[in-house]
C-alpha positions in Angstrom: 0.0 0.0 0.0 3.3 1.9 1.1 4.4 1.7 -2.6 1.2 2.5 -4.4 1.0 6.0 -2.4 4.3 6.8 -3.1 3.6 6.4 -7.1 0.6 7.8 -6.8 1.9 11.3 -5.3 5.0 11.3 -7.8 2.1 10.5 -10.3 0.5 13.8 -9.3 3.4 15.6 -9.2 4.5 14.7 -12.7 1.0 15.2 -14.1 1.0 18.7 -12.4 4.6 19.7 -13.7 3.6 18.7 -17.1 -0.1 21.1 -17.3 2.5 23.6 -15.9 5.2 23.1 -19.0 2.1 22.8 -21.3 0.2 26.0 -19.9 3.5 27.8 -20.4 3.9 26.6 -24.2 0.0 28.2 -24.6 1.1 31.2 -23.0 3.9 31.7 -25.3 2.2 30.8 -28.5 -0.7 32.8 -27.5 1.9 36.1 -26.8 3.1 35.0 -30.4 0.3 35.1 -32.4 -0.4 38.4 -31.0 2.9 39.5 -32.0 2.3 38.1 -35.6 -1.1 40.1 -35.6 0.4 43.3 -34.6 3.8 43.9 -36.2 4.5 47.5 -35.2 3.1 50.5 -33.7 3.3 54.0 -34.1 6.0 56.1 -31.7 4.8 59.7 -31.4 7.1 62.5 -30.1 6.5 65.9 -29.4 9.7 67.6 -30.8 8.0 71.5 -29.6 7.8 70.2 -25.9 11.5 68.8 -26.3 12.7 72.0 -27.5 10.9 74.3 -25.3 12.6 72.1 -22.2 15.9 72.0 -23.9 15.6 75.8 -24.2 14.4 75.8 -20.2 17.0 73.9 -18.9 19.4 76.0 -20.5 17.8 79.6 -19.2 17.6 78.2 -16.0 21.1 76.6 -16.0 22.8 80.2 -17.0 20.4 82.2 -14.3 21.4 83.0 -10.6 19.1 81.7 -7.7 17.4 85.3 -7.2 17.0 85.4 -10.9 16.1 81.8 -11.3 13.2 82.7 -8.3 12.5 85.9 -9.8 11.7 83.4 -13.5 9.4 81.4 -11.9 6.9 83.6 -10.1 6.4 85.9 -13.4 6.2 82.2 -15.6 3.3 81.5 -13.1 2.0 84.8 -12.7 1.7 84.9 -16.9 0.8 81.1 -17.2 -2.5 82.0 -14.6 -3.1 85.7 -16.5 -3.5 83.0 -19.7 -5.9 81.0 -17.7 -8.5 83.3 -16.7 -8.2 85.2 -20.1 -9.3 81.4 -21.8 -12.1 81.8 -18.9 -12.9 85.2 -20.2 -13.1 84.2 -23.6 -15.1 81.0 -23.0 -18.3 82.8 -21.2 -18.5 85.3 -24.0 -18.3 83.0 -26.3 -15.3 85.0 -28.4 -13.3 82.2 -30.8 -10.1 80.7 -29.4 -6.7 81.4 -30.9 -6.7 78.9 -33.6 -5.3 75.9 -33.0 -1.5 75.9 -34.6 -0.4 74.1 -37.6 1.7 70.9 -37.4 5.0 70.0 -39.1 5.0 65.7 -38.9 8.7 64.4 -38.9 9.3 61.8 -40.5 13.2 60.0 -40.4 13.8 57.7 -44.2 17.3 55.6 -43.7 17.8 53.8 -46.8 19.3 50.3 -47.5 20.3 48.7 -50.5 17.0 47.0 -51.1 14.9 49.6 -49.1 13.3 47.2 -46.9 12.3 50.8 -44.7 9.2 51.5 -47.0 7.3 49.1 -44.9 7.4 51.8 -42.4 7.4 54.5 -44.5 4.2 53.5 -45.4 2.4 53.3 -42.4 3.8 56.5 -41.5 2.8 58.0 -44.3 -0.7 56.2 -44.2 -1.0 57.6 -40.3 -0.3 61.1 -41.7 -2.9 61.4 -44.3 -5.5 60.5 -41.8 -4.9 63.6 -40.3 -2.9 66.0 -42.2 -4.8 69.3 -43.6 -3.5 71.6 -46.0 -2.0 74.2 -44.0 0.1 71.3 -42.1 3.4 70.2 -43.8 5.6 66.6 -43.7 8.8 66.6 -43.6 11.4 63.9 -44.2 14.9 63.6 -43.1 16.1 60.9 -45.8 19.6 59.7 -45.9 20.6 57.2 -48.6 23.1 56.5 -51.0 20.3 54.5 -53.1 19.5 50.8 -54.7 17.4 48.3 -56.1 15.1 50.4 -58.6 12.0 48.9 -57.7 12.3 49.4 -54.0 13.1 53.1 -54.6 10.6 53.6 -56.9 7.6 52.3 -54.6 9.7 54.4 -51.7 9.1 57.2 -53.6 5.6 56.6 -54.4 5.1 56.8 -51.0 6.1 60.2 -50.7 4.3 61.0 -53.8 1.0 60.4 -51.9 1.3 63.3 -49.6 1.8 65.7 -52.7 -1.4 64.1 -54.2 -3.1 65.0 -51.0 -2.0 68.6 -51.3 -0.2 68.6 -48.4 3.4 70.4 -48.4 6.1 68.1 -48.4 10.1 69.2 -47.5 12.9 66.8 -47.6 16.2 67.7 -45.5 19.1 65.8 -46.7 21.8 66.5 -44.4 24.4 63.5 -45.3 23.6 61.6 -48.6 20.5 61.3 -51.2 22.7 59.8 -54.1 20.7 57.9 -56.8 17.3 56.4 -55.5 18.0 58.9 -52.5 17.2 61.2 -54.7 14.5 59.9 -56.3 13.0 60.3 -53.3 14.3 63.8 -52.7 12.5 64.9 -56.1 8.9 64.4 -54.8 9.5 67.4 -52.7 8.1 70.7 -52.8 10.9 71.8 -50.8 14.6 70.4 -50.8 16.8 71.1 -48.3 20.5 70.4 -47.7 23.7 70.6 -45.4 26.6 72.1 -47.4 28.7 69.3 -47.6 25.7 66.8 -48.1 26.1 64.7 -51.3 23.3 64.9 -54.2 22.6 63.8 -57.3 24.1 60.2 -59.3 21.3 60.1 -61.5 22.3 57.0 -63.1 22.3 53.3 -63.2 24.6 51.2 -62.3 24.8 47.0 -62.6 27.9 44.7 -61.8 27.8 40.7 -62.2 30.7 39.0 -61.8 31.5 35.7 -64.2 32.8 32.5 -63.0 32.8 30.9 -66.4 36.6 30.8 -67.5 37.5 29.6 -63.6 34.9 26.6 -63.9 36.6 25.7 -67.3 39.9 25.8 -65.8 38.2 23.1 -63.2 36.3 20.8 -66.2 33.1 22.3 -63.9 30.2 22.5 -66.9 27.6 25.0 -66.2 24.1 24.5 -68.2 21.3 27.0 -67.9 18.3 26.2 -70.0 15.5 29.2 -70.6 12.4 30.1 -72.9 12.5 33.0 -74.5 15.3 34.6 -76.0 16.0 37.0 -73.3 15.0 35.0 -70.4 18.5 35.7 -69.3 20.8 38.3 -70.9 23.5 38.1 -68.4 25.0 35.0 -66.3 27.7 34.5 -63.4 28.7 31.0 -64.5 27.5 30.5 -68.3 29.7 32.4 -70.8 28.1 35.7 -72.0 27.4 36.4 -75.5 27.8 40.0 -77.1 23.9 39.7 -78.1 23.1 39.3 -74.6 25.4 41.9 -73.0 23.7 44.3 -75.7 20.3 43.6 -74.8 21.5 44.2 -71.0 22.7 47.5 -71.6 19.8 48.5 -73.4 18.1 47.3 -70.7 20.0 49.8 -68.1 19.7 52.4 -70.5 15.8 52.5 -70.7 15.9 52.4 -66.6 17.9 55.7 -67.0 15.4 57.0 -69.2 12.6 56.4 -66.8 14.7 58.1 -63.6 15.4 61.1 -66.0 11.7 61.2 -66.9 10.6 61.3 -63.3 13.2 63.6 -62.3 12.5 66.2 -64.7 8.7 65.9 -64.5 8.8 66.9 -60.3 11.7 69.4 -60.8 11.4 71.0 -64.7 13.8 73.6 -64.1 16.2 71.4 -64.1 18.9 70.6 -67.1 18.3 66.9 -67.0 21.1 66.0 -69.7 23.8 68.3 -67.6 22.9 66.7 -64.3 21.9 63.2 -65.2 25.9 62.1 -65.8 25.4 59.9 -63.1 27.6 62.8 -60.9 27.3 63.5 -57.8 27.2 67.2 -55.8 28.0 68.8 -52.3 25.0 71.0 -51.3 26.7 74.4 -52.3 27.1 73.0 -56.0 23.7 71.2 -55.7 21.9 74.4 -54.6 23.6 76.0 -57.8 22.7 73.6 -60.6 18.7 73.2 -59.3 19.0 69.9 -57.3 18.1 71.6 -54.0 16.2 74.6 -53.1 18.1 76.0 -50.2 21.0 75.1 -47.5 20.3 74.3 -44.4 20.2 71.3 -41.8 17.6 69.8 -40.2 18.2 70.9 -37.3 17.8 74.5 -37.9 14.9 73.9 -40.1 12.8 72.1 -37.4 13.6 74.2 -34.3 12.6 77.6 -36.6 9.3 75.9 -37.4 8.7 74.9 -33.7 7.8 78.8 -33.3 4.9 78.6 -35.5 4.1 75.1 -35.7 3.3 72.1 -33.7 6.5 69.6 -35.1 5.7 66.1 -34.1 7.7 63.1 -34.7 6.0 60.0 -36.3 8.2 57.1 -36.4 6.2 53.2 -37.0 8.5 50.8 -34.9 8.1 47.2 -36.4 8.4 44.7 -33.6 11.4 42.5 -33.7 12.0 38.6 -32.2 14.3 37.4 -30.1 16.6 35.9 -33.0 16.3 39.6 -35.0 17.4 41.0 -32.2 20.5 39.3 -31.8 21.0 39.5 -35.6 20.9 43.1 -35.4 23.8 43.0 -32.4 25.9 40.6 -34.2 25.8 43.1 -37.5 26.2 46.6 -35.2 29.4 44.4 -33.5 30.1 43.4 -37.0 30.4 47.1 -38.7 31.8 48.6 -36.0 34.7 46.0 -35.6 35.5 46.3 -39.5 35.2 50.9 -39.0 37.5 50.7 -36.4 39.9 48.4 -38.2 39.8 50.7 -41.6 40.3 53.8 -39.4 43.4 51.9 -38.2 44.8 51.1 -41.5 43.2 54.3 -42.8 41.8 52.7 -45.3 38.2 54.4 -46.8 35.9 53.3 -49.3 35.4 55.2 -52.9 
C-alpha cells in the first residue's frame, strides 16, 4: 500500500509539472500570435515640448538663484493671466486662438534594397488620416540608393502626400545619391547641409563571371530558358555580345525612366547636364537646381517649432528574439571592421 501511495503522489506531481510546462507553451504561443497580428506600432514624439525644455533647462542653467526665483513667479503669474483670459473668452463665447499648424517628422534611412518602406508606409498612411492643408511633412532621408523597384515604390510613397495637397520638405543632411534622390524629387521643398552629397542620377549594374574559372576546373555550367531573353547576363555560363547588348539596353531605358521622373517633379532642371550619373555637395547642388536651399535639419525644425506644432512619427516594427540578436551581431560586426579601416586608414570610394 506503502508503494502504491508513493507512485501515486510522484504521479501527481509529474502530471502537475507537465499542465505547468504545457500552460507555459499556450502562454507563449498565445503572446506570439499576438505579435504576428500586430507587427509595429506607431512612436509619437512631441519635438516643440522637447525644444521648449531644452531651451528651459538651459535659461535656467545660465540664471542665478534670485533670478532663477524671480523666473518662476512671473512664468506662473503669466501662465495663470492666460488661464483666466481662456475663462474670459469661454463665457463670451469670443473664438479661441486657432489651433497651430503641425510640421510631422518623419526620419527615411535607406538600404540597399529599401526594406524601410514598410514603415514609410504606415507612417505615411497615419499622416494622411490627419494632415490638412495648411500642415506640412517633412522627411529627413539619408541614402546612398538601390534596387530600382524598391526606390521607386519608396518614392511613391512620398508622392501620396503631394497628391493629398499637403506640403512636403525633404532635408538631406548626409547623402540622397541615386534612389536617395528619387526620393528627394517628390518634394516641394529640398533642403541640404553644405557638404551633403546629391545627385548620381544613373544606373549602375555589376555581375561578376565565373565561367573561364569553372573551365579551368572541367566544372560545366548549363542553364536552359524560354524565350530569348529570359536571361541576358549570367555569373557562370559564358556571355554572349547579343546578350550583354540587350543588358545594356536594358539599363539604359531604366535611366530613361529616372530622368523622366526627375525632370517631371523638378522641370527647371537641365536633366542632360545633371543626369551624368555625378554627384554634388550642397553648395554646387543648390547652384545647378537639385536643392532649393542650404540648411540642416536641425535648424529647419527648431525655426518651425515657433509657428508650428513639429511632431515626430516614427512606425516601430516589432522584432523577435533571434532579429534582435542579428541586429547585435551586425552593429558588432560594422563597428569592428570601422575601427579596423580607421586603423589602416583605409576608406571606401
Amino acid at each position: 500500500m506503502e508503494f502504491l501511495y508513493e507512485y501515486g503522489l510522484f504521479l501527481a506531481k509529474a502530471i502537475t509539472f507537465v499542465l505547468a510546462v504545457i500552460a507555459i507553451i499556450v502562454a507563449i504561443a498565445g503572446a506570439a500570435m499576438k505579435q504576428q497580428h500586430k507587427k509595429g506600432e506607431l512612436d509619437i514624439t512631441d519635438l516643440s515640448e522637447q525644444f521648449i525644455e531644452t531651451e528651459e533647462d538651459i535659461i535656467h542653467a545660465l540664471l542665478s538663484k534670485e533670478e532663477f526665483k524671480e523666473k518662476e513667479k512671473a512664468d506662473k503669474k503669466a501662465a495663470k493671466e492666460q488661464a483666466k483670459a481662456d475663462k474670459k473668452a469661454a463665457k463670451s463665447g469670443e473664438e479661441k486662438e486657432p489651433n497651430k499648424a503641425h510640421v510631422f517628422v518623419v526620419d527615411f534611412n535607406g538600404s540597399i534594397d529599401a526594406k524601410e518602406v514598410s514603415s514609410l508606409r504606415e507612417e505615411v498612411s497615419a499622416i494622411l488620416s490627419v494632415a490638412k492643408p495648411e500642415d506640412e511633412v517633412f522627411v529627413r532621408l539619408e541614402s546612398g540608393g538601390g534596387m530600382v523597384h524598391g526606390y521607386g515604390l519608396a518614392s511613391s510613397q512620398l508622392d501620396r502626400i503631394r497628391q493629398h495637397n499637403i506640403p512636403l520638405t525633404v532635408s538631406v543632411d548626409k547623402v540622397a545619391a541615386s534612389g536617395g534622390y528619387m526620393m528627394a524629387c517628390v518634394a516641394n521643398n529640398i533642403i541640404a547641409a553644405p557638404f551633403a552629397i546629391l545627385g548620381s542620377i544613373g544606373v549602375i549594374a555589376q555581375v561578376p563571371n565565373f565561367n573561364k574559372l569553372l573551365k579551368k576546373h572541367d566544372i560545366e555550367f548549363e542553364q536552359f530558358t524560354a524565350g530569348e531573353f529570359k536571361r541576358t547576363v549570367t555569373m557562370f555560363g559564358e556571355n554572349t555580345e547579343k546578350g550583354k547588348e540587350k543588358f545594356i539596353e536594358e539599363l539604359e531605358e531604366t535611366h530613361v525612366l529616372f530622368k523622366n521622373f526627375v525632370s517631371e517633379r523638378r522641370p527647371s532642371l537641365d536633366i542632360a547636364k545633371v543626369a551624368t550619373g555625378e554627384h554634388w555637395f550642397g553648395t554646387t547642388a543648390l547652384a545647378l537646381g537639385l536643392v532649393d536651399s542650404i540648411q540642416t535639419s536641425d535648424d529647419y525644425l527648431q525655426g518651425k517649432s515657433k509657428s508650428h506644432k513639429v511632431v515626430a512619427i516614427k512606425y516601430e516594427i516589432k522584432k523577435g528574439l533571434a532579429e534582435k540578436f542579428s541586429k547585435a551581431a551586425s552593429l558588432s560586426a560594422e563597428s569592428f571592421l570601422g575601427k579596423l579601416l580607421q586603423r589602416n586608414n583605409v576608406f571606401p570610394g
